[in-house]
Phi, psi and omega in degrees: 000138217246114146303145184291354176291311177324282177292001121345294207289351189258341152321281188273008157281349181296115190319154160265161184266019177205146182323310191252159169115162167235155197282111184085026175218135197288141173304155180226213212260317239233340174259339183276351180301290193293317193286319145322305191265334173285318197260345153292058163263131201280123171254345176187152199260118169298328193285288187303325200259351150272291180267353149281034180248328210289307205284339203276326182288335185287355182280292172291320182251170167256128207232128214242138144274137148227013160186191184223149164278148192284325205286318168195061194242094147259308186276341183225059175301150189246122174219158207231151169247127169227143174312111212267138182062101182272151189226122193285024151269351173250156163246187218254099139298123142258132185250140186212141185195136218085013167315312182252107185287347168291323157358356263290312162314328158321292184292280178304016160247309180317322214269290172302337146292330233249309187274338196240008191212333179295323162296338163285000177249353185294352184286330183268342191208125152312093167273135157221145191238125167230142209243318198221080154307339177241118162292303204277332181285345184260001168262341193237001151058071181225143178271329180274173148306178167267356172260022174079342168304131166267110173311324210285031168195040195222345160307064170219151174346116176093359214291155165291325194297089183322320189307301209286322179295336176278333199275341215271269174341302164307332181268341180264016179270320186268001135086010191285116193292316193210107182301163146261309195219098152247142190232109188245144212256117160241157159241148145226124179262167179288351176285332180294355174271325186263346166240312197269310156332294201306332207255342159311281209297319200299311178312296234250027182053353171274160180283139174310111191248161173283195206168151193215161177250120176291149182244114174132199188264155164187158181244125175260112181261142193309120171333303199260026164186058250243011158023123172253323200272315164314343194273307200263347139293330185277291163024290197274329163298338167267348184287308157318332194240001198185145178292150167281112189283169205233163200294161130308179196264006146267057173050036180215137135352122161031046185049016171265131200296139195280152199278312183178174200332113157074007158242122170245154179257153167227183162273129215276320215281102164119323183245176202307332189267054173221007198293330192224189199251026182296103155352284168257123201235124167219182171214113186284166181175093176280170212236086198239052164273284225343141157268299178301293172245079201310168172215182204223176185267032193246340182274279190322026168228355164267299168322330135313341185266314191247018161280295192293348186277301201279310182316280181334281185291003124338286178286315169303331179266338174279322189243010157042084182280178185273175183080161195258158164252000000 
């Protein structure tokens, strides 16, 4: 007769499917340690790939600090771009990029936006642009906080997530009654199958499920407010610059049933396209894996430029923003 410790001990002696953890048991202080000391490594520099993008932009916005990450902010000033005299007669954008500090488009599409188009649009609308919400997940090409944390499910009251509470914070600082437009800028990359689930199912005690990337663009947009038609404008505005992915054979997305073309919906509650109360809420993610149809990272940073392009110049031919063209 086999004791039930023995076979315990021939349980968790069985590789595991990610470097740290043991199978079915939740990280505890001594794996967020070892996951720490694996994923702090600096891979690209924030000051050069961000925040010298920043000083060129003070000439047109007014480019705002609205926190420091606690860990080092010296090295991780948090800052927002905004359209100077903003007029409660326009309405209210937010752009947000870099939740997911791995992102790369994300950050460096908000930044590009910031540069070749937000002024031509400030005549029609309020903008803030915040281009890196994760400093440090974007120097360290990390999905997580340095606690381990996933922002995109940490917007909420109280939240631990340092990231998320100063972006929280800006937005009730800047007082706005009624958002119009926020669009927060993603990728889902091939890593997220080969690193961040895995390492997601490892934190959590949980078993490793499969999971597939759709190849190509796509928007997850609010369960409980599915604009179907804004949707099919950022869709089609982006369709210029990058292919659309297209469902898997049960019709579905990142395992979400697909809504229409190159849109599945979620629930808005926790993550970044819920910071605010915007009528139109989304969340873009582009695909800059692809094999079948590489793209290079100047499309993925444009295609990003044109999910806010076609959403803006929506709301201009329908909800008749304020400025003349």
């Amino acid at each position: 007769i086999i004791s039930l410790d023995i076979l315990q001990a021939a349980l968790y002696s069985m590789s595991h499917f990610y470097p740290i953890g043991t199978a079915g048991l939740k990280w505890g202080d001594n794996e967020h340690a070892a996951w720490l000391q694996r994923a702090d490594i600096k891979k690209r520099s924030y000051a050069e790939q961000v925040l010298s993008k920043l000083q060129p932009l003070r000439a047109l916005f007014d480019v705002e600090q609205y926190g420091a990450l606690s860990q080092d902010p010296a090295r991780y000033p948090l800052f927002v771009i905004k359209t100077r005299d903003w007029d409660s007669a326009k309405p209210y954008v937010l752009i947000t990029g870099g939740v997911h500090g791995y992102e790369t488009s994300g950050v460096q599409g908000a930044l590009l936006f910031a540069e070749t188009q937000m002024a031509r649009y400030a005549k029609h609308f309020n903008i803030a642009v915040c281009p890196c919400v994760s400093p440090w997940g974007y120097e360290c090409v990390q999905r997580w906080n340095a606690k381990a944390l996933d922002p995109n499910r940490c917007f909420v009251v109280d939240s631990d997530c340092e990231e998320c509470a100063a972006v929280m914070a800006l937005v009730a600082a800047l007082n706005v009654r009624q958002w119009t437009m926020h669009i927060d800028l993603h990728e889902t990359t091939d890593s997220d199958v080969s690193e961040f689930r895995p390492a997601k199912a490892s934190r959590d005690g949980l078993p490793l499920e499969d999971g597939s990337i759709p190849d190509g663009f796509f928007l997850m947009g609010d369960i409980d407010a599915p604009q179907p038609e804004w949707h099919r404008a950022v869709i089609d505005s982006v369709r210029q610059v990058t292919h659309i992915a297209q469902p898997d054979s049960n019709n579905q997305l990142v395992e979400l049933d697909v809504a229409q073309e190159g849109v599945v919906m979620s629930s808005r509650v926790g993550k970044g396209k819920g910071v605010t109360n915007a009528t139109y809420a989304t969340t873009s993610e582009v695909y800059p894996d692809s094999k079948a149809t590489p793209v290079t990272d100047e499309q993925c940073n444009r295609a990003q430029v044109a999910a806010v392009l076609g959403g803006l110049n929506f709301i201009i031919a329908n909800d008749k923003a304020g400025g003349e063209d």
